[in-house]
C-alpha positions in Angstrom: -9.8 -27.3 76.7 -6.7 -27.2 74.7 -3.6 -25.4 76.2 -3.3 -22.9 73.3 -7.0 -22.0 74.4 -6.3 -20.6 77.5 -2.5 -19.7 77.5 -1.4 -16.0 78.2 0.8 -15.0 75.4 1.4 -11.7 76.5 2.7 -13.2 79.6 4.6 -16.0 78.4 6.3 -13.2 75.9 7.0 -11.0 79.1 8.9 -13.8 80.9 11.0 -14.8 78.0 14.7 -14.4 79.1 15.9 -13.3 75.8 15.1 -10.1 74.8 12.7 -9.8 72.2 10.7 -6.9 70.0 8.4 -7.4 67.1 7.9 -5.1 64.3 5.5 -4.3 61.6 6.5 -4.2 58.0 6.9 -0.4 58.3 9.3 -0.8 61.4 7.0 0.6 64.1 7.5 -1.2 67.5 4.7 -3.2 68.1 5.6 -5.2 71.3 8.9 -5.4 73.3 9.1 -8.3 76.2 10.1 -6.9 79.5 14.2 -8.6 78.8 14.2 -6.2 76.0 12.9 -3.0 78.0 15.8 -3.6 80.9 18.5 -4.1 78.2 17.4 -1.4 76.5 16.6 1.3 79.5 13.1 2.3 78.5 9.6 1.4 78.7 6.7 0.6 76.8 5.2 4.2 76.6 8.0 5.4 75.3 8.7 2.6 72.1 5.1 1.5 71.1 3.9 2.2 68.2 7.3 4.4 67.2 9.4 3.7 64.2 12.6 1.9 65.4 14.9 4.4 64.3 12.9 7.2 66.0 13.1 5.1 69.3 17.0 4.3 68.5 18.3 7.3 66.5 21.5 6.4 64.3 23.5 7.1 62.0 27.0 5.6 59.9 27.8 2.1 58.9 25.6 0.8 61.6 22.3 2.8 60.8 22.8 1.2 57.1 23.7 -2.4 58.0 21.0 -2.7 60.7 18.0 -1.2 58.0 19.5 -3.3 55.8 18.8 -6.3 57.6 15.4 -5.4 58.4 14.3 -4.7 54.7 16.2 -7.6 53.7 13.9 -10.2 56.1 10.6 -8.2 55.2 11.3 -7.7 51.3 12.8 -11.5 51.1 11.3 -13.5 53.4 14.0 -14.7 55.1 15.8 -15.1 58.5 19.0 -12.8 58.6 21.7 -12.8 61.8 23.7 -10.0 62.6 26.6 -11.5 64.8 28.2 -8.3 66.1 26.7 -5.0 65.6 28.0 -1.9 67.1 24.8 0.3 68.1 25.0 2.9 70.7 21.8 4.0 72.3 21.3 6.6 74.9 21.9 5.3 79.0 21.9 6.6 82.2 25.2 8.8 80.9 24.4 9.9 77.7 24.9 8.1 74.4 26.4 4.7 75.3 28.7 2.7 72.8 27.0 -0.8 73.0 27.6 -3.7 71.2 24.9 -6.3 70.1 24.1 -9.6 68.3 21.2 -9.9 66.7 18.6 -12.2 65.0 15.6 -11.0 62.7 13.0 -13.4 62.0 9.9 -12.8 59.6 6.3 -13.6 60.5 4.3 -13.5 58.0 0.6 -12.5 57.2 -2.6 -14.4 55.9 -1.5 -12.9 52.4 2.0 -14.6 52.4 3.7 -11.2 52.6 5.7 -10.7 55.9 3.1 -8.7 58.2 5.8 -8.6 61.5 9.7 -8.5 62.0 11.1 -9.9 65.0 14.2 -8.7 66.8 15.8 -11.2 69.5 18.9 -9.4 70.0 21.5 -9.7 73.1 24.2 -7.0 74.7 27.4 -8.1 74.4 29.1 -5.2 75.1 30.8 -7.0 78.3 32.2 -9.4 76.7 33.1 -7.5 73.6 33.3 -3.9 74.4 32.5 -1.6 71.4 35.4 1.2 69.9 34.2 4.9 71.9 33.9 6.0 75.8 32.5 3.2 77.8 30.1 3.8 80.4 30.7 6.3 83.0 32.0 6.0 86.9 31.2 3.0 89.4 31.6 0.7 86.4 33.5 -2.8 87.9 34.8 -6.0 86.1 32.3 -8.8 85.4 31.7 -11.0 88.0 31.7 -15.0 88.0 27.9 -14.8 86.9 28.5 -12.1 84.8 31.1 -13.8 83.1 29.3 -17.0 83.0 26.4 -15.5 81.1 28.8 -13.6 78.7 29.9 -17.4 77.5 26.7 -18.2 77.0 25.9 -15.5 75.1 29.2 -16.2 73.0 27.8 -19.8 72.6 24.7 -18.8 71.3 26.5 -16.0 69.5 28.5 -18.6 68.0 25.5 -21.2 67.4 23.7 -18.5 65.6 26.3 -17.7 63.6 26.6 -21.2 62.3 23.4 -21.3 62.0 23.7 -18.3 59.3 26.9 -19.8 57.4 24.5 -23.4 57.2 21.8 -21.6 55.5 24.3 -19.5 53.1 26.0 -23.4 52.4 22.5 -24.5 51.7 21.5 -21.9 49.5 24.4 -20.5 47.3 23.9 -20.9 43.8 27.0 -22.7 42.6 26.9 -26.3 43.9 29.0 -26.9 47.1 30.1 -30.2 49.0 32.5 -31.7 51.5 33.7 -34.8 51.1 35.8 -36.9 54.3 38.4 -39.0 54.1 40.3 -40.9 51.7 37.4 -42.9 50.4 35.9 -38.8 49.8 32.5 -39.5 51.7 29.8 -37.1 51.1 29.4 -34.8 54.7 27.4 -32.4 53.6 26.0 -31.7 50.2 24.3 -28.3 49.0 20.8 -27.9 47.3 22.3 -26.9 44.1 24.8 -30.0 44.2 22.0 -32.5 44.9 19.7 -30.7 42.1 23.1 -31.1 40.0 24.0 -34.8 40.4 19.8 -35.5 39.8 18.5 -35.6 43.4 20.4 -38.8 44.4 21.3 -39.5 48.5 24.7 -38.8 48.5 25.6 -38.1 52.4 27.7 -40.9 54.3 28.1 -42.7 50.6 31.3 -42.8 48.7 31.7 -41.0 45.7 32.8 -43.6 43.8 29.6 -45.6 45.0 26.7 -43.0 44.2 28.4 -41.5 41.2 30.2 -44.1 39.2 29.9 -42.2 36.2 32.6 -39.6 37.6 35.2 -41.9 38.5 34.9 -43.8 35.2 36.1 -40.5 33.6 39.2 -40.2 35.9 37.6 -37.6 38.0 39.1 -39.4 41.3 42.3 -39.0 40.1 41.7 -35.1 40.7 40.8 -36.0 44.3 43.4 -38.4 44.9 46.2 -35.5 43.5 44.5 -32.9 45.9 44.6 -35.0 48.6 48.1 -36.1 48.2 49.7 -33.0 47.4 47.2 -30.6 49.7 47.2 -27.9 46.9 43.8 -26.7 45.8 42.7 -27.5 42.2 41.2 -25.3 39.3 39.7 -26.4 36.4 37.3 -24.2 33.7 34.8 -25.7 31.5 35.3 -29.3 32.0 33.9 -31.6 29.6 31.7 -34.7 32.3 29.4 -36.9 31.2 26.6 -37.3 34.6 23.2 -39.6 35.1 20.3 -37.3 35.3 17.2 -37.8 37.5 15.4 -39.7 34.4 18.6 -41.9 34.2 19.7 -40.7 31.2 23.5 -39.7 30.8 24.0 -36.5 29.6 27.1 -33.8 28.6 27.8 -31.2 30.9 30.6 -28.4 31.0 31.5 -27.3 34.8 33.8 -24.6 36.3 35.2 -26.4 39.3 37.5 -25.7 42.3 38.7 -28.5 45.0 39.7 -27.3 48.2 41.5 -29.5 50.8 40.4 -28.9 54.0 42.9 -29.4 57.0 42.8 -31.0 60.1 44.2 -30.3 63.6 47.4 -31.7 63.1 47.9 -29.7 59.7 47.1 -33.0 57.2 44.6 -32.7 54.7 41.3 -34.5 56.2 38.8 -34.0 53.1 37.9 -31.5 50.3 35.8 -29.0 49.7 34.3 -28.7 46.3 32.6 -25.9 44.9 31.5 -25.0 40.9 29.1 -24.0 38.5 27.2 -25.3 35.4 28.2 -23.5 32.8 27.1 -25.9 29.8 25.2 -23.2 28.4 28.1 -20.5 28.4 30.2 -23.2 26.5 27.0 -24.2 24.0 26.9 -20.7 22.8 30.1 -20.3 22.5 30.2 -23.4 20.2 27.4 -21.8 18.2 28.9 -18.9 17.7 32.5 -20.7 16.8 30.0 -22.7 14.3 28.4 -19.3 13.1 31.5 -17.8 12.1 32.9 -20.9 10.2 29.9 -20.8 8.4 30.0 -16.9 8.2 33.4 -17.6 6.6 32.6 -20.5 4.7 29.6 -18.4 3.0 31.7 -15.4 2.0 34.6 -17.1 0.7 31.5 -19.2 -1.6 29.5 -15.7 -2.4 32.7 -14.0 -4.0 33.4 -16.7 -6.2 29.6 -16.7 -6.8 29.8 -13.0 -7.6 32.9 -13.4 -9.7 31.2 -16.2 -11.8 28.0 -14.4 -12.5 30.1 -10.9 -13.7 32.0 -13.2 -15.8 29.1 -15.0 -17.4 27.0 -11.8 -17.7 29.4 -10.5 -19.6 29.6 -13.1 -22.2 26.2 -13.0 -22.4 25.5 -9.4 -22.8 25.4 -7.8 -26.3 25.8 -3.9 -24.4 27.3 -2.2 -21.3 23.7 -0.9 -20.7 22.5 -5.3 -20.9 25.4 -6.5 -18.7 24.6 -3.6 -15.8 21.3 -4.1 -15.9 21.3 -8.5 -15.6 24.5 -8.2 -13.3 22.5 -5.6 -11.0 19.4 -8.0 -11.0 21.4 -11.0 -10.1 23.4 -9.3 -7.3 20.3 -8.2 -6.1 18.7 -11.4 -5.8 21.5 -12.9 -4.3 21.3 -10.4 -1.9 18.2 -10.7 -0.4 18.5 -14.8 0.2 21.6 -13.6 2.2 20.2 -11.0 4.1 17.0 -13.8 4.5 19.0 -16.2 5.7 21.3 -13.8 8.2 18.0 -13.2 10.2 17.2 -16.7 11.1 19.0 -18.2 13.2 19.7 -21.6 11.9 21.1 -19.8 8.9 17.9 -21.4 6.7 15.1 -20.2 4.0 12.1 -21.2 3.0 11.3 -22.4 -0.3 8.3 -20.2 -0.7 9.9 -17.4 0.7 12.5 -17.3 -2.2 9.5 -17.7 -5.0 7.8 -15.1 -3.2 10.7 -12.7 -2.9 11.0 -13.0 -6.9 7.3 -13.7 -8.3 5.2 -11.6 -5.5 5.7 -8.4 -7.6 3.5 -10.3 -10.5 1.1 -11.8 -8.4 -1.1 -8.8 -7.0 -3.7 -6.5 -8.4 -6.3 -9.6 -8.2 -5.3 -11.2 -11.1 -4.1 -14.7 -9.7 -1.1 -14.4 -12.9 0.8 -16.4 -10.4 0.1 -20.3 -8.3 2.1 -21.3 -5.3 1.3 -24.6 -4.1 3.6 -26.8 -2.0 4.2 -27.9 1.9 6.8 -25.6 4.2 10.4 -26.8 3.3 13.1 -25.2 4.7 16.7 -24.8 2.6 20.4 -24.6 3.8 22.0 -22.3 3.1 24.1 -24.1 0.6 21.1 -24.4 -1.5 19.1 -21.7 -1.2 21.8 -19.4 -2.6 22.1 -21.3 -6.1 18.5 -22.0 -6.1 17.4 -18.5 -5.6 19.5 -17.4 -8.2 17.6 -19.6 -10.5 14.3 -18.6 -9.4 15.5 -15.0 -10.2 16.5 -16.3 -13.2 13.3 -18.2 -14.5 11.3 -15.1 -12.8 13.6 -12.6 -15.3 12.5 -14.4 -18.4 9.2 -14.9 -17.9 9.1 -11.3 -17.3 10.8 -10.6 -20.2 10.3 -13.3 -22.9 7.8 -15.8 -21.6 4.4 -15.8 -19.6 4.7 -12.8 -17.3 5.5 -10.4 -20.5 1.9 -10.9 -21.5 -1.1 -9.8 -19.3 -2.7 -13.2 -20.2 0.2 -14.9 -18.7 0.4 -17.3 -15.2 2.9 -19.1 -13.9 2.7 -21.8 -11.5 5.5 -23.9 -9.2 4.1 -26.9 -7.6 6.5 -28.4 -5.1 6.5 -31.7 -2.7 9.1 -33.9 -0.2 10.2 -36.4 -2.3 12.8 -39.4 -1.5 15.6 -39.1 -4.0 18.8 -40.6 -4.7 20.6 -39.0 -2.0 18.1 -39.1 0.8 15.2 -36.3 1.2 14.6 -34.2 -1.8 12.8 -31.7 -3.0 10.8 -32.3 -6.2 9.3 -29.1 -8.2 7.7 -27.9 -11.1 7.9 -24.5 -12.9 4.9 -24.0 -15.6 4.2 -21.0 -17.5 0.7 -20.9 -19.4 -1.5 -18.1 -21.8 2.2 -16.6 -23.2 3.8 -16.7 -26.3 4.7 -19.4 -28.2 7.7 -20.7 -26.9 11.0 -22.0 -29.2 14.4 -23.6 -27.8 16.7 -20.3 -27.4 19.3 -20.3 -30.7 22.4 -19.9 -28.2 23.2 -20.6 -24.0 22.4 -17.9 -22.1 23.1 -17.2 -18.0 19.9 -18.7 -17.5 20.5 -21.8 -19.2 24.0 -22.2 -17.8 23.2 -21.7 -14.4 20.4 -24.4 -14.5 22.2 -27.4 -16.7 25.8 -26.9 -15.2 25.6 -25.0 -11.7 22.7 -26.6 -10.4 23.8 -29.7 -10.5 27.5 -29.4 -10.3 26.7 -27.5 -6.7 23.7 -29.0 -5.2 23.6 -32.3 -7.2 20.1 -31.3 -8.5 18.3 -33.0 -11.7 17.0 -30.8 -14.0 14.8 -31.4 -16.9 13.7 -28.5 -19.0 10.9 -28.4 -21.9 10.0 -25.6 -24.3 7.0 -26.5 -25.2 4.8 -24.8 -27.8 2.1 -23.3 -25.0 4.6 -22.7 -22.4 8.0 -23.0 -20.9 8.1 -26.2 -18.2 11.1 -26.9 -15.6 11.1 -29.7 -13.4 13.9 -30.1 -10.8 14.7 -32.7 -7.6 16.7 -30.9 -5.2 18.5 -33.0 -2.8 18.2 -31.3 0.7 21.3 -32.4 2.4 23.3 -29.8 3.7 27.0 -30.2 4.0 28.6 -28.7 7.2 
């Protein structure tokens, strides 16, 4: 028979020295060892099954910081140590001022969820007595046991305490390490550090050793001046290139602080660094530096855009009532490839989305009057604005003059990814079929100006237009390069 099989855990928990109380998740007492009935002047009637703050009324600072501790090791899952805690509970003279340290340990259930809460606690009121009366006559100065058990409860005090600041070391979020010596050998190293520097065994290694990377980009030299001069060093998003887990170097931006740490006799004996990745802070701000040179970039381009379609529109309109109308259609059209483009947010627009925006109006009813055929391409914004205006333009006409003025009449636009002179290109095709008969124009209107001069004085397109008898035809390669 195994040990386990016939041990007495009640009595084994009875005879432990320290005293000792378990909880369940709702903080009713449970069990309390007999170490933790004489320190605390009851008995077993009187705490089972009663809510711990109904067995040890409170109230203040204390009340708070000790529930606090309980809900923080039932709701997290995690050990918490109360080094000193002033807690008075009632005594052979009334309320007693009593001072305590305390560990709160959770034991959890079949589910995973903490089921219990264990309280090992100790009273060290002797050797640190708490602010209020002390307890009444007959009371003596420890003796040479008494005091020899308060240093041992000020060792364990003090072993549990370091305990607690390991764990907080361990855990913090920014990445934390100590480094010894001249030759800044890793002591200790934090879980965000190692996650940091791609898992790599770092403790008892040089820096220079495990991280070449670093001191390639001068990085000791920070050390070396932190050392020397023992003042502490600051530095905010730091450009470093480091070797990830995979091997690959990558670009990282880091807040960072270097600490020295001082020795007995005063002289700096190693460093303490602590920072954070902020590489995504510093990408968005880059994005955003990018979005507004574009932002200004685009504005500065749409007034002169604006400025040279009033202009033309007005030599080519006979009337007032002509110029308001094609100026107001052109602004218009302009304006929704803007506002297009301002929701996405690589500041680009589909191809179909800008035929659709001028020719979806024509195609409905069931009456297939219009044919959109072509892969998904998507357009800078240094194209899309000119060629959206020219789609609004060849829309206009046909509405007006050519295919779409007749009930008979479809248009098509066939488009492909084709390889131009430039680089990647897109080739398409404007058709318009079952119209009027079609004639060269007698004089250069916006239309034509836009397509022959600004299309490829802007966007280096080629353009080839036909009037043919049974319909107009445009065909256009549009290289996609986007100049940033």
């Amino acid at each position: 028979m195994k040990l386990v099989d016939c041990m007495d855990f009640e009595a084994v928990f009875n005879s432990l020295p320290a005293p000792t109380m378990v909880m369940d998740a709702d903080l009713n007492i449970v069990a309390a060892n007999r170490a933790y009935l004489d320190v605390t002047g009851r008995d077993s009637a009187s705490l089972i099954g009663v809510n711990v703050f109904e067995a040890f009324p409170g109230e203040g600072p204390s009340r708070v910081k000790l529930q606090k501790s309980f809900e923080r090791v039932r709701d997290e899952g995690v050990v918490d140590v109360m080094p000193s805690l002033d807690y008075p509970i009632a005594g052979a003279y009334g309320v007693e001022p009593r001072r305590w340290t305390c560990t709160h340990t959770p034991i959890h259930g079949a589910d995973g969820k903490v089921a219990y809460i264990v309280q090992n606690t100790r009273d060290i009121s002797a050797l640190a007595p708490p602010a209020g009366p002390q307890p009444g006559p007959g009371a003596t100065g420890a003796t040479s046991a008494q005091r020899l058990e308060m240093a041992q409860v000020l060792n364990q005090t003090l072993l549990t305490t370091a305990h607690y600041l390991h764990r907080l070391f361990m855990h913090a979020s920014n990445f934390m390490c100590v480094l010894r010596g001249r030759d800044y050998v890793y002591d200790m190293v934090n879980k965000s550090y190692a996650e940091f520097i791609g898992g790599r065994d770092v403790v008892g290694k040089r820096m220079r050793d495990v991280l070449p990377e670093l001191a390639s980009q001068g990085f000791m030299d920070v050390l070396d001046k932190v050392y020397n001069s023992g003042e502490a060093f600051a530095g905010r998003k730091m450009r470093i290139l480091l070797q990830g887990g995979d091997g690959q170097i990558r670009e990282y931006f880091i807040d960072l602080t270097c600490q020295p740490i001082l020795g007995e006799d005063g002289e700096v004996s190693g460093i303490f660094i602590e920072g954070s990745d902020v590489t995504n802070m510093v990408r968005a701000d880059q994005r955003q530096a990018l979005l507004i040179r574009e932002l200004h970039h685009r504005v500065r381009n749409t007034l002169a855009t604006v400025q040279g379609v009033m202009n033309t529109t007005a030599k080519s309109s006979a009337t007032i009532e002509e110029f308001q109308e094609a100026f107001a259609g052109r602004i218009g059209s302009l304006a929704k490839t803007h506002a297009v483009m301002t929701d996405e947010l690589d500041q680009c627009v589909s191809f179909e989305h800008l035929l659709i925006q001028e020719l979806g109006l024509y195609a409905g009813n069931g009456r297939n009057r219009v044919h959109l055929k072509g892969p998904p391409v998507e357009l800078p914004s240094q194209i899309a604005v000119p060629l959206g205006m020219a789609v609004h333009e060849l829309t206009t006409n046909a509405v007006k003059f050519g295919s779409l003025a007749f009930e008979s009449g479809h248009v098509a636009v066939e488009w492909s990814l084709a390889e131009g002179p430039a680089g990647a290109a897109l080739r398409w095709e404007w058709s318009e079929s079952d119209g009027p008969r079609v004639a060269p124009p007698g004089r250069e209107g916006f239309g034509s100006m836009l397509l022959k001069r600004v299309l490829s004085q802007q966007i280096g397109a080629e353009v080839n237009v036909a009037f043919e008898p049974e319909g107009f035809r445009l065909r256009m390669l549009v290289p996609l390069r986007a100049e940033r």
